[in-house]
N, C-alpha and C positions, 0 to 999 in steps of 0.2 A: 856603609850600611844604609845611611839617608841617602838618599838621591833628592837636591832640590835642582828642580827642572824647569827652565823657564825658555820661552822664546821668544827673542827681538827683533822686531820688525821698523823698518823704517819707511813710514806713512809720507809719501812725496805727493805736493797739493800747490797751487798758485795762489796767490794774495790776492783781491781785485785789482790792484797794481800792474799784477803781471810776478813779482817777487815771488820764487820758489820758496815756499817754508819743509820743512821737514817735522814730524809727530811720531813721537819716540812709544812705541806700543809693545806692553810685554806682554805673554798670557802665557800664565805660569801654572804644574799641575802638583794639586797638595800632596808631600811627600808620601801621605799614608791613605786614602781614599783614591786621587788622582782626579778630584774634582778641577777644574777650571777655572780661571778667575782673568781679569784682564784688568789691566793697569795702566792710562793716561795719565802724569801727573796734569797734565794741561789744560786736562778737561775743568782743572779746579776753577779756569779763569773763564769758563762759558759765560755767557751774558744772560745773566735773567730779568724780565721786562718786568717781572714784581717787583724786583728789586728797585729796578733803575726809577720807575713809575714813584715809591713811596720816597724816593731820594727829591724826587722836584715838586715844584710847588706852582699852585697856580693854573690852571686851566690843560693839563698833560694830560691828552688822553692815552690809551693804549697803541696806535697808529703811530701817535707820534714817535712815540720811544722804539717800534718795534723795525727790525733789520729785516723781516724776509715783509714788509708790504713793499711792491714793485718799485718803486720810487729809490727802493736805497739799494736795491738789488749788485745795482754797476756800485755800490760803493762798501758793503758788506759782505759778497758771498761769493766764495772760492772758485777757483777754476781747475780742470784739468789739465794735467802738465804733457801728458799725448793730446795732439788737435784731431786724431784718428778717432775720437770718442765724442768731444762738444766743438769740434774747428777749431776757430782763429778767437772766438769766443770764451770757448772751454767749458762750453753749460751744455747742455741737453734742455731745447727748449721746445716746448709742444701746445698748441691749442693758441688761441687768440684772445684778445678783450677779458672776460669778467672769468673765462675758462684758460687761462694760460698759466699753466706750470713751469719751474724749472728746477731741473736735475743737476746737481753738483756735489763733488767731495763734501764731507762732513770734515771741520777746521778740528774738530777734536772727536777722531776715529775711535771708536773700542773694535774693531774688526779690519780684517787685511782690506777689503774692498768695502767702504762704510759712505754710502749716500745717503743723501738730502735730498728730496720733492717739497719743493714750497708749491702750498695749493693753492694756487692763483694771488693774483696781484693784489686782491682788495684785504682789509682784514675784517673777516669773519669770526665769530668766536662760535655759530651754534651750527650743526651738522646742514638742520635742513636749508640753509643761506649759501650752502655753498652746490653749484649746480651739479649734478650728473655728470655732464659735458668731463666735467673738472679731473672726476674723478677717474672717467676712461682715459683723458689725455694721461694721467698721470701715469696708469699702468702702461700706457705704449711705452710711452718715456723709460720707463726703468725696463720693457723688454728692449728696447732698442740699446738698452745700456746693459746687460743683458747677454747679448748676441754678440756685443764687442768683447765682453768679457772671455764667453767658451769661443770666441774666434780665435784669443790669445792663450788664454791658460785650457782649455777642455772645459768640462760641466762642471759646474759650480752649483754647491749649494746656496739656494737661495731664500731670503725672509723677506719678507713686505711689512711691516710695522706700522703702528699708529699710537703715539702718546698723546691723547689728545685732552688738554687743561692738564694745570699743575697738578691736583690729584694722581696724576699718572705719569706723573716723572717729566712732562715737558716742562723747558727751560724759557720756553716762547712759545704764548698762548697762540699766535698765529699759526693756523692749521700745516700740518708738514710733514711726511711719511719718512722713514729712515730706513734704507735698505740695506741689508747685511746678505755678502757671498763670499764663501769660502769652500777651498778645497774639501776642506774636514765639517764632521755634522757637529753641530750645537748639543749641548748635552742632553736636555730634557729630549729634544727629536728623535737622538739615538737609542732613550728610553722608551718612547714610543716605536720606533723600528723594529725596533726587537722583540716587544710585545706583540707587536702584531703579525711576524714573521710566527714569532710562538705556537701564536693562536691557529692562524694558519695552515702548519704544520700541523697541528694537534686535532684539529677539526673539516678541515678541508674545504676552510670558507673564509673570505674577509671580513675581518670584526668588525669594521666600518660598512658594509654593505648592511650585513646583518641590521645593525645601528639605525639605519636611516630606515630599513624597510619593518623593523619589526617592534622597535619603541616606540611604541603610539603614543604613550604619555605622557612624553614629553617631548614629543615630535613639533617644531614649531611651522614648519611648511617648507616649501621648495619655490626657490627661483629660478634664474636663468642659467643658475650653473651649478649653483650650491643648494644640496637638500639639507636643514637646519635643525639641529635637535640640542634642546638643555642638557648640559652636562648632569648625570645621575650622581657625581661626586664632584662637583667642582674646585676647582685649585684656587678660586679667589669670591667675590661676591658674582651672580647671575650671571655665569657662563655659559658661552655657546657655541656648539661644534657648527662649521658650516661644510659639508662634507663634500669633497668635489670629486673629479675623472681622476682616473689612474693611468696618468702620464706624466712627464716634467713638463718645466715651463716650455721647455724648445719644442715640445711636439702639439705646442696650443695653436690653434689659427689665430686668425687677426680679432674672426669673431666672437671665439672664444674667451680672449683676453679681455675685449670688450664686457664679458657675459660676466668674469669674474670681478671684474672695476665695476659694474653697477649693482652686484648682488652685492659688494662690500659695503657700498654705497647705501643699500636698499639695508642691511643689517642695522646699520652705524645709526640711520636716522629710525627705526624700530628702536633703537633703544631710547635715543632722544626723546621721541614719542612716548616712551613708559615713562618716563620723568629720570632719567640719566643723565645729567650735565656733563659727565668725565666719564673718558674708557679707554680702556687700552685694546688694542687689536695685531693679530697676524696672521699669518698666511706664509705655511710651510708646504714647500713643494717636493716631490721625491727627486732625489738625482738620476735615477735608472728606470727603466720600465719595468725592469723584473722588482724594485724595489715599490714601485709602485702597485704591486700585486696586492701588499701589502697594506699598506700605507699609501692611500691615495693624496692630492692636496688635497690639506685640512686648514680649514680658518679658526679661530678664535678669537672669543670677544669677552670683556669682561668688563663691570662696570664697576669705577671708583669714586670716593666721595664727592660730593658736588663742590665746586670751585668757593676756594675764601680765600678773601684779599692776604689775610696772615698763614697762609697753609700752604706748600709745597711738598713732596715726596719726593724720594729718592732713588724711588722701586720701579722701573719701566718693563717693557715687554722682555729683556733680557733676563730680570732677575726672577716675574713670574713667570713664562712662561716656557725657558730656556735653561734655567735655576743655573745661570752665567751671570756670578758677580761682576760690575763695572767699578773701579775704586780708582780714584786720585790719588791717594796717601802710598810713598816706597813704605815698607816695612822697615827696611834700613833706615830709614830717615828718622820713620816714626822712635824704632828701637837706641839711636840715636841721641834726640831728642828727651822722651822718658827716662834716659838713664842721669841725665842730667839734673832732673825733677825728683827722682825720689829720694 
């Protein structure tokens, strides 16, 4: 009569070594809802630079301790176990000097296909320091990573991320995007799909068009790809839709994707500019054109509380804006464990 359903995945990644590791991923659906959750225990040993930072003493700046400034890159951060994706390498490297990103496995995945964009080599903590340049290199990066992806499996769905300072769930204040693609839609998304499919159907128009052209009052303006408007009910503190074309990532130009890396870019430091130290951001794209009818790419932005030495979260782009738990802890373990204690 229960059904508990879960599915196991085995997340295969390189060491900087060269050593294959393997990352044990469940994502399990609640027997009575059919809500989503996903499961790393591994993720419990991520390295956090606050951490490591209040552990030494003596002249430690944030640089020194941190793993994605360039310097430690050959000695920190994963590789591709196919060379068909980053070569002989295993990275996805893009841009040069003070604009050079790179693309690699995430060492503790919550998603089948889970990358890393470390944004350039230097460590920056505030939006406007880190250049433009930066940020278009980065979206090439993740299409080119991307295009190998539906070369091998078909279209994939795809998320673009940004945890950006510990208020917002990063682990490493070093600026770094986290890309999530999978077969199947993320939960919040498919909530939106289907509302807007709804609406749609129901009216003979897309609710997102509508949105952009007929909320004046809280219209914020239009860039180079994305027209911007405050959320009328927001899901977190000062949210904002950034509303784009209605197509997948595979049917954008070169220029296109350029347009979309620097209007994210042009949001990100808009907020800055209001006085936002922390935010979370993403960029959900449709897998179909016909689902794009609907539901065109949509960005979001949200600001979190400003960065303190004693303060982390543990709420990133997944749990708002995808309402897709990330947990360390088995339940078994846990159940385990407690029965011991009480």
């Amino acid at each position: 009569m229960l059904a508990f359903i879960k599915e196991v995945y085995e997340i295969k990644s390189m060491d900087p070594s060269g050593k294959e590791e393997v990352s044990i991923l469940e994502i399990r659906h609640d027997p009575l809802t059919g809500r989503k959750v996903r499961i790393n225990v591994t993720r419990a040993k991520r390295p956090h630079v606050v951490t490591a930072l209040t552990k030494k003493e003596g002249g430690v700046t944030e640089s020194d301790a941190c793993i994605f400034c360039e310097e430690k890159w050959d000695e920190t951060l994963q590789r591709f176990v196919d060379e068909e994706i980053g070569g002989k390498e295993g990275r996805i490297i893009a841009g040069s000097g003070k604009s050079k990103v790179v693309l690699v496995p995430n060492k503790y995945p919550f998603a089948k296909n889970h990358t890393i964009v470390v944004l350039g080599g230097n460590h920056e903590t505030q939006i406007s320091r880190i250049h433009k340049q930066t940020w278009i290199n980065a979206f090439l990066a993740i299409r080119k990573y991307y295009e190998y992806l539906t070369s091998k499996h078909g279209r994939q769905y795809i998320y673009i991320n940004l945890n950006f300072m510990y208020p917002a769930g990063a682990s490493i204040e070093h600026p770094h995007m986290q890309v999530v693609c999978e077969d199947s839609v993320l939960y919040a998304h498919h909530l939106l799909i289907e509302a807007s499919k709804k609406f749609r159907r129901k009216h003979g128009k897309c609710y997102w068009n509508l949105l952009r052209n007929e909320d004046k009052e809280r219209f914020a303006g239009s860039g180079d790809y994305f027209d911007f408007v405050c959320s009328f009910a927001p899901v977190a503190n000062a949210e904002t839709y950034g509303i784009g074309e209605r197509k997948p990532l595979d049917g954008h130009t070169t220029d296109e994707v350029k347009n979309v890396a620097s209007d994210f870019f042009r949001m990100l430091r808009a907020y800055e500019n209001a006085g936002f130290k922390s935010m979370n951001a993403t960029i959900m794209f449709p897998l179909t054109e016909k689902e794009a009818e609907s539901l065109p790419v949509l960005a979001r932005f949200i600001a979190r509380p400003d960065p303190n030495p004693h303060y982390t979260c543990d709420r990133g782009f997944m749990e708002i804006f995808y309402e897709e738990s990330v947990i360390h802890t088995l339940p078994e373990e846990l159940a385990e464990k407690l029965s011991k204690l009480l």
